[in-house]
C-alpha positions as CSV (number, residue, x, y, z in Angstrom):
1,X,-213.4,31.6,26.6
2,X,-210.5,32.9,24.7
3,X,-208.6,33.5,28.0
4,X,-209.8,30.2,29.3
5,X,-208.3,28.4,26.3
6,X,-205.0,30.1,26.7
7,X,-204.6,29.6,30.3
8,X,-204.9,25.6,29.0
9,X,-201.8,26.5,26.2
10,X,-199.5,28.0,28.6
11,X,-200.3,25.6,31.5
12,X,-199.7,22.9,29.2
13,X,-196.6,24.1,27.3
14,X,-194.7,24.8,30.7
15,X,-195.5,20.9,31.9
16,X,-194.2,20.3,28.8
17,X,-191.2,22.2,29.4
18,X,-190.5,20.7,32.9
19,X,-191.1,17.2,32.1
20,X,-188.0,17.6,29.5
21,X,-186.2,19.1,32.1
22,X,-186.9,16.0,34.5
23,X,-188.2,18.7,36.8
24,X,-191.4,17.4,39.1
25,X,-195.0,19.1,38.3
26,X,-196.7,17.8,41.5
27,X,-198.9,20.4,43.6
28,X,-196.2,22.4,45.5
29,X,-192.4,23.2,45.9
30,X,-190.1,20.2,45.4
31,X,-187.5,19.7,48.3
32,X,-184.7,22.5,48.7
33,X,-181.3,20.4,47.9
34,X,-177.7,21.4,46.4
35,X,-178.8,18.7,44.3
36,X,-181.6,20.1,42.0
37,X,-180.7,20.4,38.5
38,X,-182.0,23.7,36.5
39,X,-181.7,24.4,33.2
40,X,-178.8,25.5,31.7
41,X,-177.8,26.2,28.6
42,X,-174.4,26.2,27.2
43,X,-173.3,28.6,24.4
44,X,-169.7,27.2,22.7
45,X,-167.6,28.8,19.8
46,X,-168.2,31.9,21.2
47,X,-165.2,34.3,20.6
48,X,-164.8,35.1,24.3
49,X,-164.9,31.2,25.0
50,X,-167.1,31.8,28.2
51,X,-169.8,29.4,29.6
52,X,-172.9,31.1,29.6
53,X,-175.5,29.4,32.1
54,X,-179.4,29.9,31.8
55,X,-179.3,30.0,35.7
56,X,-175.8,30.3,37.5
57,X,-177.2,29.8,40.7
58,X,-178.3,26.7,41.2
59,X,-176.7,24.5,38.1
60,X,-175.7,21.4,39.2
61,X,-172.3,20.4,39.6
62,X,-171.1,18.0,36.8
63,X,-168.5,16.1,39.0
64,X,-171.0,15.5,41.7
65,X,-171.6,11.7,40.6
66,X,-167.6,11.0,40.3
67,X,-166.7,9.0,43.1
68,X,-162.8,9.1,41.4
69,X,-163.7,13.1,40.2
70,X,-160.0,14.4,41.2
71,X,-158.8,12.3,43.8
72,X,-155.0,13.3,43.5
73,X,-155.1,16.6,42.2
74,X,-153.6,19.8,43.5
75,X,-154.7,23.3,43.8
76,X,-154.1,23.8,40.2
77,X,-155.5,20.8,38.9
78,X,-159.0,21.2,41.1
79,X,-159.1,24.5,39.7
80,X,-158.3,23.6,35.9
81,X,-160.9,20.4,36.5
82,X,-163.9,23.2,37.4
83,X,-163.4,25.4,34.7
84,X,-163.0,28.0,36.8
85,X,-160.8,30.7,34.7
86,X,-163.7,30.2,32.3
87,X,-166.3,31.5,33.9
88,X,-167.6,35.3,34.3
89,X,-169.3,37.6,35.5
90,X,-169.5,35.9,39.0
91,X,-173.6,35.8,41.0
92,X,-173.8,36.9,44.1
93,X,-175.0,34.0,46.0
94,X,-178.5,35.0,47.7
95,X,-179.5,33.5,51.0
96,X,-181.1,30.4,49.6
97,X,-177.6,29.3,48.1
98,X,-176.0,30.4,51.9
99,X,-178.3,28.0,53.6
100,X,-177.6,25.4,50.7
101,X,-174.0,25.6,50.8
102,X,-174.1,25.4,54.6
103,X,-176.4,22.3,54.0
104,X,-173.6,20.6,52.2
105,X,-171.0,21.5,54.5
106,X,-173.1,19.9,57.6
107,X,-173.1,16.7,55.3
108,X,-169.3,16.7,55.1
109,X,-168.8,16.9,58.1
110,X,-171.4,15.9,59.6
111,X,-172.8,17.8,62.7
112,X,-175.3,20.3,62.3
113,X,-173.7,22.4,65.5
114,X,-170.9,23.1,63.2
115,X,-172.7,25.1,60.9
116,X,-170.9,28.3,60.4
117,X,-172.9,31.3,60.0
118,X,-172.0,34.8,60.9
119,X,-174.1,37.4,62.8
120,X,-174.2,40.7,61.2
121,X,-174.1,43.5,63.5
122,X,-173.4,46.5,60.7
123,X,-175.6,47.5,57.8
124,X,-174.9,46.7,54.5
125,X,-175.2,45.6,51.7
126,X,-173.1,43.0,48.7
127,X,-173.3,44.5,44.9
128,X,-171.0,44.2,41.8
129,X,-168.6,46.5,41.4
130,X,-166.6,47.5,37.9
131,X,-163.6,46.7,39.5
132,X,-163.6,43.8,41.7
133,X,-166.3,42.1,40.9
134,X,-168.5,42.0,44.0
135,X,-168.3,44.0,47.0
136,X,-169.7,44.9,50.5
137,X,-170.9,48.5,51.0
138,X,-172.5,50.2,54.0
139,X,-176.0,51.1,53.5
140,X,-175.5,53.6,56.8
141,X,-172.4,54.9,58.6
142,X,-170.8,53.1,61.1
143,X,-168.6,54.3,63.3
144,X,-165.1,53.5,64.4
145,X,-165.1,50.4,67.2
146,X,-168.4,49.4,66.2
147,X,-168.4,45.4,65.0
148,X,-169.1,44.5,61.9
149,X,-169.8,40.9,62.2
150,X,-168.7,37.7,64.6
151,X,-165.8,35.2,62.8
152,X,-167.7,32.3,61.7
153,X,-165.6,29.7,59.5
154,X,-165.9,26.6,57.9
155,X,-163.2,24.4,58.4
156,X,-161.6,21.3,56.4
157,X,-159.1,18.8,57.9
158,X,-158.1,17.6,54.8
159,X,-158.2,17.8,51.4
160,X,-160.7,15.0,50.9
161,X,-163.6,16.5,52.7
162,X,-162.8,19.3,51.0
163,X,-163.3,18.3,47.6
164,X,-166.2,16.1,48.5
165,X,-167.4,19.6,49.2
166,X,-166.6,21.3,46.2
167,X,-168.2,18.5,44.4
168,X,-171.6,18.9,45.9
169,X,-172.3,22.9,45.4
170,X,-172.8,24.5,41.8
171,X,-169.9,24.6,39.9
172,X,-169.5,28.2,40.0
173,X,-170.0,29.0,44.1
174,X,-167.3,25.9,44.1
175,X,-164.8,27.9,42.0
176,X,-165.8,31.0,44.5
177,X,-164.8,28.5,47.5
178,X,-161.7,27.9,46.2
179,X,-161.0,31.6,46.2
180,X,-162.2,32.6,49.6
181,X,-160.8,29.7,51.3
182,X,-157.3,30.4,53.3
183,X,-155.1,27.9,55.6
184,X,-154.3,28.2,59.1
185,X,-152.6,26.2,61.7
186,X,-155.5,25.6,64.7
187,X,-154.5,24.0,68.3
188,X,-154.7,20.7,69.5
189,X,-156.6,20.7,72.8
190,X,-154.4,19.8,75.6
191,X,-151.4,19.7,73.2
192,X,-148.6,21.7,71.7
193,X,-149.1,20.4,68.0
194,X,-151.2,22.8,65.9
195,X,-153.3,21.4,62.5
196,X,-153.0,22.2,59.3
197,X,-156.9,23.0,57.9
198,X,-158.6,25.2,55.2
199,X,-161.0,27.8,56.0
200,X,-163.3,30.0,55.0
201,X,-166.7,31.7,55.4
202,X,-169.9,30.4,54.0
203,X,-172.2,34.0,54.0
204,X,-171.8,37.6,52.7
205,X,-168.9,38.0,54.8
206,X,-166.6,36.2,52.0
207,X,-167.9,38.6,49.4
208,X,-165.6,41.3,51.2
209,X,-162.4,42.3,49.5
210,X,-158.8,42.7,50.1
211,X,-157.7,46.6,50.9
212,X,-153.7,45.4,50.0
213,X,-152.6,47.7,52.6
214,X,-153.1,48.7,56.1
215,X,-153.8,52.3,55.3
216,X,-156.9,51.4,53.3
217,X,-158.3,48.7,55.5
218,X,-161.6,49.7,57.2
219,X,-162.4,46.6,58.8
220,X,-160.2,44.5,61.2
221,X,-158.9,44.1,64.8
222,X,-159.8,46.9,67.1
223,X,-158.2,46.1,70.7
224,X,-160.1,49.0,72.3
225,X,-163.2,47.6,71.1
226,X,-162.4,44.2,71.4
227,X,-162.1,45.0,75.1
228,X,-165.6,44.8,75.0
229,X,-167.2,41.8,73.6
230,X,-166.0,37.9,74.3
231,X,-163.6,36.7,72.8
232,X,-162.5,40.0,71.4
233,X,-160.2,40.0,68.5
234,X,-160.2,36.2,67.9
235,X,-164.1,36.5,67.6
236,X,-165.1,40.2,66.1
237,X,-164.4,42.5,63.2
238,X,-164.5,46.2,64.2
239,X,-164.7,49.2,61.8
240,X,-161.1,50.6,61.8
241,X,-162.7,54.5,61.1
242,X,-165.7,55.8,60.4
243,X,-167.5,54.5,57.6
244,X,-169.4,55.8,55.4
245,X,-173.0,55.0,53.8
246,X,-172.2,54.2,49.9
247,X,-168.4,53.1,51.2
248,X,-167.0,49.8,50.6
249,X,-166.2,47.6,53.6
250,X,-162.0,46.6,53.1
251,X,-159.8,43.8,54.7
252,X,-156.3,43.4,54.8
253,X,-156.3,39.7,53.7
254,X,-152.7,37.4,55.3
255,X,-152.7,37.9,58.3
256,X,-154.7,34.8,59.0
257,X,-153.3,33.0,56.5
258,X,-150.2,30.8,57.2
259,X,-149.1,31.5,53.3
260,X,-147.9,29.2,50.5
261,X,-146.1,26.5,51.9
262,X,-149.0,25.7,54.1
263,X,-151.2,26.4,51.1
264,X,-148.7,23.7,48.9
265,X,-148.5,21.4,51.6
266,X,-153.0,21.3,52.4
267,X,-153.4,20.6,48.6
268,X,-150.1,18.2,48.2
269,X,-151.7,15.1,50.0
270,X,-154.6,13.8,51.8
271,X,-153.1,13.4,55.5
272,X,-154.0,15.6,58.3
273,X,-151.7,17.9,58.4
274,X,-149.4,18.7,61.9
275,X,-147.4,22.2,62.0
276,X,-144.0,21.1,61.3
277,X,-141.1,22.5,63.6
278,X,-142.6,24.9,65.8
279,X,-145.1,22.4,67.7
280,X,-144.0,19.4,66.4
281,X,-142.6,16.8,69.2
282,X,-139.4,17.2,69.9
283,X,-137.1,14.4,68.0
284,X,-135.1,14.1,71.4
285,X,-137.9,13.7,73.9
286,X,-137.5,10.0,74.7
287,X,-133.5,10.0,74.5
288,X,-132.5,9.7,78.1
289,X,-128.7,10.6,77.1
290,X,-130.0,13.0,75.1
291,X,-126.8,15.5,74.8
292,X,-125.7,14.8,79.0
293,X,-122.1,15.9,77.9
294,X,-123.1,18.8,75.9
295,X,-122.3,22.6,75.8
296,X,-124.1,25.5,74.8
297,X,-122.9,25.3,70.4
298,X,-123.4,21.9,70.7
299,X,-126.5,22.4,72.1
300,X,-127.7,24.5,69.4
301,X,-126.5,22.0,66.7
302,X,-128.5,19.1,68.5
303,X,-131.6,21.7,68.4
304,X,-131.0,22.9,64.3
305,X,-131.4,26.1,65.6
306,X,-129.4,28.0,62.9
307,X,-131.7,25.8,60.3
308,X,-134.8,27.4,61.6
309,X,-136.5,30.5,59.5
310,X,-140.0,32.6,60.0
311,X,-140.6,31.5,63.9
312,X,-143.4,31.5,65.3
313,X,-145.3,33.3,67.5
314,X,-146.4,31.5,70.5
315,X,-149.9,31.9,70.9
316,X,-151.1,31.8,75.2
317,X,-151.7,27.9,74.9
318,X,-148.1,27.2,73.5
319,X,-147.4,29.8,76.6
320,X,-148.9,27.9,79.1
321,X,-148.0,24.3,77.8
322,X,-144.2,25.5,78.3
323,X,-145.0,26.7,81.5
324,X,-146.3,24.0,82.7
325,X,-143.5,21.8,81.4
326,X,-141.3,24.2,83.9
327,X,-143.1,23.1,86.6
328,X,-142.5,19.3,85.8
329,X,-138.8,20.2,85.8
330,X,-138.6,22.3,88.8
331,X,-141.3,20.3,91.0
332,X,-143.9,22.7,91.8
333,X,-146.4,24.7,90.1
334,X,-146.5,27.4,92.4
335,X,-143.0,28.7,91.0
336,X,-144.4,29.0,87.5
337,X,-143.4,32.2,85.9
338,X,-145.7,34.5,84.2
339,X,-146.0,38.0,84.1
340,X,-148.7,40.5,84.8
341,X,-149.3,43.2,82.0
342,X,-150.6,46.1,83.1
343,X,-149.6,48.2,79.4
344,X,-151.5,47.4,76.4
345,X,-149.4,45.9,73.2
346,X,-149.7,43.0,71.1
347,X,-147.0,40.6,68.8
348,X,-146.2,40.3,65.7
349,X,-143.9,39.7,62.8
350,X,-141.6,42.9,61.4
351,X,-139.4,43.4,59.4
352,X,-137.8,45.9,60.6
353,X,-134.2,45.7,61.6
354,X,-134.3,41.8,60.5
355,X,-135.8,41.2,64.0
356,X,-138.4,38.9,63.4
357,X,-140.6,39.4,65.9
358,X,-142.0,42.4,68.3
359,X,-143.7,44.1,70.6
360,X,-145.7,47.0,70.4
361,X,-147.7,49.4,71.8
362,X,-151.8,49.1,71.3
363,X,-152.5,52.7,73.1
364,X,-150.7,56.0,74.1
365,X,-148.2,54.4,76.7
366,X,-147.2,57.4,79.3
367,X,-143.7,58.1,81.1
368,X,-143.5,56.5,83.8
369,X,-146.3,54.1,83.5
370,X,-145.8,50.2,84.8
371,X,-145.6,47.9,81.5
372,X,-145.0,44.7,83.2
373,X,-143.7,42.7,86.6
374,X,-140.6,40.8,85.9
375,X,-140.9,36.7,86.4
376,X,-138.2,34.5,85.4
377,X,-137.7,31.3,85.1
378,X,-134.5,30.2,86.8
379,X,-132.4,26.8,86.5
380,X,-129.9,25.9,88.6
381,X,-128.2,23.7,86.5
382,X,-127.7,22.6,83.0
383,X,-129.1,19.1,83.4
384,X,-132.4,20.8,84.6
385,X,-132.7,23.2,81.7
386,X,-131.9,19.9,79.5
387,X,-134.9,18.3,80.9
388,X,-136.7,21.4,80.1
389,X,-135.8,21.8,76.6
390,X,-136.4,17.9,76.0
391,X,-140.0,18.3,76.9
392,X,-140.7,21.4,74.3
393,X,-141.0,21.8,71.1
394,X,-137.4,21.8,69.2
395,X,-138.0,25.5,67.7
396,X,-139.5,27.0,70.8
397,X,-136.4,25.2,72.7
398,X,-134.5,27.3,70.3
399,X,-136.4,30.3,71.1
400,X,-135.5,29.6,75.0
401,X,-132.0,29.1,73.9
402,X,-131.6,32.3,72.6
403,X,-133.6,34.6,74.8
404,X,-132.0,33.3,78.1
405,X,-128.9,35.1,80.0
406,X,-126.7,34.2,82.9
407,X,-126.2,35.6,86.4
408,X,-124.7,34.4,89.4
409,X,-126.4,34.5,92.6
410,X,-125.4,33.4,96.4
411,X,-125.6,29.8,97.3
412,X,-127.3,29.6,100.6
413,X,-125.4,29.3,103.8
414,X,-122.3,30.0,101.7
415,X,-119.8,32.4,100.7
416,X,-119.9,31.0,97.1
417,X,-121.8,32.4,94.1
418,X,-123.2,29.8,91.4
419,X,-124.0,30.1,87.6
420,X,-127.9,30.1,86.7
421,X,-129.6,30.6,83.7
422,X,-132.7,32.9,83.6
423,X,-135.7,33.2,80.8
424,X,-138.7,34.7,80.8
425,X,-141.7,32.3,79.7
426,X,-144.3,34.9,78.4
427,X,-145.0,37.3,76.0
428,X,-142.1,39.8,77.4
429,X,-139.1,38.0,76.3
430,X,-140.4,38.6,72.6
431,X,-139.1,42.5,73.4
432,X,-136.1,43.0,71.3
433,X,-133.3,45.5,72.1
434,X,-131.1,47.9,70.9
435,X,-129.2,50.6,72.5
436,X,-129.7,53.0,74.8
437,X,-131.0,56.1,73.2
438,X,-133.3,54.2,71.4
439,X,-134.8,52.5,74.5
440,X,-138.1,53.0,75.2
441,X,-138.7,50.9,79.0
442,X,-136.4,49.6,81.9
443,X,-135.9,51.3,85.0
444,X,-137.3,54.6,85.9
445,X,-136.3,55.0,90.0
446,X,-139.3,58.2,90.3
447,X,-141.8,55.5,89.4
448,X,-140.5,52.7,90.8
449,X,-140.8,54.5,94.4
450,X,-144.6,54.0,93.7
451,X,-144.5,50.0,93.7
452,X,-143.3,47.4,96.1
453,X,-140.0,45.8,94.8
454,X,-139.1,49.0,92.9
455,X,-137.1,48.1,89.6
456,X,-136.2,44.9,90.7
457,X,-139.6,43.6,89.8
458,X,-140.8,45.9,87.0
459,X,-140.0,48.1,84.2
460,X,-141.5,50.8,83.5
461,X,-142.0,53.4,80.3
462,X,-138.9,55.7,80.3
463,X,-140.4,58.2,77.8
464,X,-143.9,58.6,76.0
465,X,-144.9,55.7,73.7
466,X,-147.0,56.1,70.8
467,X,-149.6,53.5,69.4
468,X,-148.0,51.4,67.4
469,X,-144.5,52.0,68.4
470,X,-142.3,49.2,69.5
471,X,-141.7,48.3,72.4
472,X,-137.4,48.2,73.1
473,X,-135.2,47.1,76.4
474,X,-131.7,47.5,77.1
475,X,-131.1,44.1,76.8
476,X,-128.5,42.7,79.3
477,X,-127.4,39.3,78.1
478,X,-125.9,38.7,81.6
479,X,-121.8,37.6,82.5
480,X,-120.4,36.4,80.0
481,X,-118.4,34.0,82.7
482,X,-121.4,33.0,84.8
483,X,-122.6,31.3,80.6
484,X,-119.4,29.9,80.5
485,X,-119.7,28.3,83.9
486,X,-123.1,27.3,83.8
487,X,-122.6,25.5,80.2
488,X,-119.0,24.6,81.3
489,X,-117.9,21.9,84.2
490,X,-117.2,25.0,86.8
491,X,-120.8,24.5,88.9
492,X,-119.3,27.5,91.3
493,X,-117.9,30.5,91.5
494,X,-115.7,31.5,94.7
């Protein structure tokens, strides 16, 4: 009896309790939504000033009602406006508030196939650390070149969809959001303007942290591995090195970021955003007189070209797109240019030597070995290479600008030589040069015996090249007269 009467007390103290709350006490769960409000409870004149809540999880968000909640704020501002520097001692989102948050994003944006959701291929586990906050550890090893997950992200156009976003998640896993996300420049299909967008991941994955350097990073781009699986790099993240049960999983965080300005510029407005110079339209494309008269510096003051900093690296769509714009020059796609690769390297940014950008080595490269046929691009005239350059982006125009040399070859049924201009249209011309002691491919006759057009069409290693070495040419910027002609009025040389 005693039991019965209690069971009666605490059955009706908690309906009590949830009808204050505005919680339902129907039979059964009420519907899973980012939308359900839990208790929280607040404490203030605390001496740390932080918000203390009953149930971080799931409290609701209390801009999510404000159709006019931030509507011109910046970064700063949306960050300020969420309390966010307030707040400690972060959750770790389980995988009900995954699904929820991913629930919201579908609502945004408003197809469910765009879900993003990463499959886990590693073991592990997320937990707070002292340091950092939270963490992701292996709960077994894993060795080097296995993946760790697929790249999943979420992905915001602009900033209003993003906010609309932010407004409709807890207030605490929006601050997270804000943390995690990163901008990048995606391409248009079919085009050579990129978009500015925000991303990020919406499952444990965010919850792994920077390593600040290279050397501690344990996660990342393996292009052995990536060999492998679909879409390799662009699609994977392989352990770097062995890992260890008990050890933390580490990024190196930028290199998919496309850094402040971008950042500033996402946050500054609510347009879609278009990559500025490098895939941009070109401001002379539909000038027909578009510089007829001019020569090479004059050229390059048309193009800005001395204005341009941080170029970028053409990705193999911007590749293509330029190719093909060749072919509308020249008249036929059969003479596109493009090399075959047959060493392994990749691109990027260095800062070495002021270069910009460079090429280098993936694997052991040995003496001897093929690195790539030579194709050129060759124009036969100024006004064609005009045409060219009118139909490409101004800074990649720059980029041919610079990279291209002069020769002079035999005019056909004739005892005259003319000027043409020659570039390479793939990732080979980003190989920078220096002298040559210090170059590592070109012309190596033993090898060249062993393939059909000898050095003519390839170069080849000259020494042993290490991973991660760059890749250097003796760069031969051509005759100095045959530029002069070719820019010039002389059209031929006798």
């Amino acid at each position: 009896m005693m039991m019965s009467v209690m069971k009666t007390l605490v059955l009706l103290m908690t309906n009590i309790l949830l009808l204050a709350i505005g919680a339902p006490i129907a039979d059964g769960e009420p519907p899973i939504s980012v939308n359900t409000e839990c208790a929280a409870k607040v404490t203030s004149g605390s001496e740390t000033g932080e918000v203390h809540l009953l149930d971080q999880n799931v409290s609701k968000n209390e801009f999510q009602d404000d159709e006019e909640w931030c509507n011109d704020c910046d970064y700063k501002e949306v960050e300020e406006k969420l309390d966010c520097d307030v707040i400690k001692n972060r959750p770790i989102p389980d995988e009900e508030m995954w699904k929820l948050m991913r629930r919201a994003y579908i609502d945004v944006v408003g197809t469910e196939e765009s879900t993003p959701h990463a499959t886990f291929d590693a073991p592990f586990h997320v937990e707070q650390t002292d340091e950092k906050g939270r963490g992701v550890f292996a709960t077994e090893p894993i060795k080097k070149g296995s993946p760790i997950s697929d790249v999943q992200e979420a992905v915001f156009d602009d900033r209003d969809s993003f906010y609309k976003f932010l407004k409709s998640i807890p207030q605490i896993h929006a601050c997270d959001v804000l943390y995690w996300a990163w901008t990048e420049y995606q391409n248009i299909p079919n085009s050579f303007q990129k978009r500015l967008v925000l991303g990020l991941n919406l499952d444990k994955s965010a919850m792994i942290n920077n390593s600040r350097s290279k050397k501690l990073a344990n996660m990342g781009c393996d292009p052995e591995a990536a060999k492998k699986f679909e879409g390799g790099c662009d699609k994977y993240e392989f352990a770097l090195k062995d890992i260890e049960a008990g050890e933390e999983i580490l990024s190196l965080y930028g290199g998919f970021d496309a850094g402040s300005e971008a950042w500033d510029s996402f946050f500054d407005s609510k347009e879609v955003h278009l990559l500025d110079q490098s895939v941009s339209k070109n401001e002379f494309q539909d000038d027909e007189e578009w510089c007829n008269e001019c020569d090479y510096k004059q050229l390059e003051q048309k193009l800005h070209c001395g204005a341009i900093r941080n170029r970028p690296i053409p990705d193999q769509e911007v590749w293509r797109l330029i190719r093909r714009a060749y072919a509308d020059v020249v008249g036929n796609e059969e003479s596109t240019p493009h090399a075959t690769f047959y060493a392994p390297f990749r691109v990027e940014h260095t800062d070495k030597n002021k270069k910009g950008r460079g090429v280098f080595a993936t694997e052991p490269i040995k003496k001897g070995a093929a690195i790539w046929d030579v194709q050129e691009a060759v124009f036969e005239d100024r006004e064609s290479l005009y045409k060219f350059l009118n139909l490409i982006p101004q800074i990649h125009a720059c980029d041919v600008i610079d990279l291209a040399w002069t020769e002079y070859e035999n005019v056909p049924n004739s005892i005259e030589k003319r000027a043409v201009l020659l570039v390479t249209l793939d990732e080979s011309s980003m190989v920078n040069w220096l002298s040559k002691k210090l170059t590592n491919i070109g012309c190596d006759p033993e090898a060249a015996k062993k393939f059909e057009g000898g050095c003519d069409k390839y170069e080849f290693a000259l020494k042993d090249i290490e991973a991660g070495e760059e890749i250097i040419s003796l760069y031969d910027a051509g005759e100095d007269d045959a530029w002069d002609s070719f820019f010039g009025t002389k059209e031929a040389l006798e």
